[in-house]
LUMFI-321038 format. One record per residue (C-alpha): residue in three letters; chain; residue number from 1; x, y, z. Coordinates in Angstrom, 3 decimals. Example, Ala and Ser with C-alpha at 12.3 -4.5 7.8 and 13.67 -1.06 7.14 Angstrom:
<recs>
(rec ALA A 1 (12.300 -4.500 7.800))
(rec SER A 2 (13.670 -1.060 7.140))
</recs>
This chain:
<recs>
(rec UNK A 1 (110.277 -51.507 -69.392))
(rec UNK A 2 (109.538 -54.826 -67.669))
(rec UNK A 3 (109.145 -58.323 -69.336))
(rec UNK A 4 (106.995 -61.229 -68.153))
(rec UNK A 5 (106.974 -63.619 -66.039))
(rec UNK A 6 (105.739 -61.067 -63.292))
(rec UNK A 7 (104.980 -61.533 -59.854))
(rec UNK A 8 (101.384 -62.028 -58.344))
(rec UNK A 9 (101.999 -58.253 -56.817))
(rec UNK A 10 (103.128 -57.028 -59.599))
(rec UNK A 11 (100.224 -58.190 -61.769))
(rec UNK A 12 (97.664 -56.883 -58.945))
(rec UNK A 13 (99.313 -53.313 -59.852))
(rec UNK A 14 (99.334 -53.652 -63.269))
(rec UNK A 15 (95.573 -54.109 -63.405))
(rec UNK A 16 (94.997 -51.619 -60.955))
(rec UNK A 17 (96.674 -49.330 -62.981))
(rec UNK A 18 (94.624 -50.275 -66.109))
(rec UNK A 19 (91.854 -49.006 -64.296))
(rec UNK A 20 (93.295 -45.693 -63.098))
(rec UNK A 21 (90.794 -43.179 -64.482))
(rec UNK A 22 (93.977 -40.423 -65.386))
(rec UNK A 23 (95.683 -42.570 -67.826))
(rec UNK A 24 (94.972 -44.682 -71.333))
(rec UNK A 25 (95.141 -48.318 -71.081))
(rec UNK A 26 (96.824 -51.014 -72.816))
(rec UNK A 27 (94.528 -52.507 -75.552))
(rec UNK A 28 (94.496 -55.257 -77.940))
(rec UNK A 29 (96.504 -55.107 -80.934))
(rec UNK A 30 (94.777 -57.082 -83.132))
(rec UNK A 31 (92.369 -55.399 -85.618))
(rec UNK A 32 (88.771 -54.211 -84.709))
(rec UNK A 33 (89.045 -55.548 -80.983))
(rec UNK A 34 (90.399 -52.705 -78.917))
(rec UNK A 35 (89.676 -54.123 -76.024))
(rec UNK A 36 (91.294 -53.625 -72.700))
(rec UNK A 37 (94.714 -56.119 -71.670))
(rec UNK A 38 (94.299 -57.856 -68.242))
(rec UNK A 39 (97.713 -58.856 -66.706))
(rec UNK A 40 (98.788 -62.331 -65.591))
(rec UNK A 41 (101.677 -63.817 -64.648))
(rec UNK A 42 (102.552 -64.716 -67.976))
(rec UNK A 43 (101.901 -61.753 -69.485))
(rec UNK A 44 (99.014 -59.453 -70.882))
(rec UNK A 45 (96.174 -61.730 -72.412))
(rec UNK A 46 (93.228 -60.275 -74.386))
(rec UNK A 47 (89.976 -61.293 -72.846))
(rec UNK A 48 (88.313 -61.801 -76.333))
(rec UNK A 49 (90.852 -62.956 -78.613))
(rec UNK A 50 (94.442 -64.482 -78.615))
(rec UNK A 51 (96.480 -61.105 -78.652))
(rec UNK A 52 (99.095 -60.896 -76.379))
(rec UNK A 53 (101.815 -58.937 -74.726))
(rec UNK A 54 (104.830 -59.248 -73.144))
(rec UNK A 55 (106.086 -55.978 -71.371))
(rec UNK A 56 (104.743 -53.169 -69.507))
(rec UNK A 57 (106.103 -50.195 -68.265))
(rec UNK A 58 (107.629 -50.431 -64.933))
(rec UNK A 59 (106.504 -47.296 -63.426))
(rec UNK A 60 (102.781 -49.501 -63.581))
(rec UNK A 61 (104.101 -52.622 -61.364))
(rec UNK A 62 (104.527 -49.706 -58.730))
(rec UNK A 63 (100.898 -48.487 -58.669))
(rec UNK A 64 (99.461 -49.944 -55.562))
(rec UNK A 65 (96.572 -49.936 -53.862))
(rec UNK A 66 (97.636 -46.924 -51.361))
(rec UNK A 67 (98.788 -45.113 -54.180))
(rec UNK A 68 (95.180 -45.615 -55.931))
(rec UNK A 69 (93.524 -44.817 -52.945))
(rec UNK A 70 (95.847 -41.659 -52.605))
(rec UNK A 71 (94.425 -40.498 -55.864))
(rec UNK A 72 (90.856 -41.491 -54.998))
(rec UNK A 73 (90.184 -38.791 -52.464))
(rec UNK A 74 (92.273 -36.116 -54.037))
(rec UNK A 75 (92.384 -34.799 -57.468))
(rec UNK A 76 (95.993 -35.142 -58.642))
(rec UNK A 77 (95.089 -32.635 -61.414))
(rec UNK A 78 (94.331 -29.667 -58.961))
(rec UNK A 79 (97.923 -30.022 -56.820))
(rec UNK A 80 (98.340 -29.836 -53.117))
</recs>
């Protein structure tokens, strides 16, 4: 696990990653909202309400965009 402040990489992979169509997303905490986190420097801000969050797991900060590309012309599920 990896706590804020992150770097301006780091938070161009973590939102990559929320949009990576083979894995669940970080949402908001707060009741009835739901919706999806967007990373910043200073952490992950809900875009509709004041939820917040701190961490994220550090395998995300590694998701770049040759790794997403990687994944977009080969389905990871099916193997080599």
């Amino acid at each position: 696990m990896i706590k804020a402040p992150w770097t301006k990489e780091q938070v161009e992979n973590l939102n990559r990653f929320q949009k990576f169509e083979y894995t669940h997303p970080f949402t908001c905490g707060n009741n009835g909202c739901g919706d999806e986190l967007v990373a910043h420097e200073e952490g992950w801000k809900c875009p509709s309400c004041d939820y917040t969050q701190d961490w994220a797991h550090e395998h995300m900060t590694l998701f770049t965009k040759e790794i997403d590309e990687q994944y977009r012309t080969k389905d990871p599920l099916q193997g080599d």
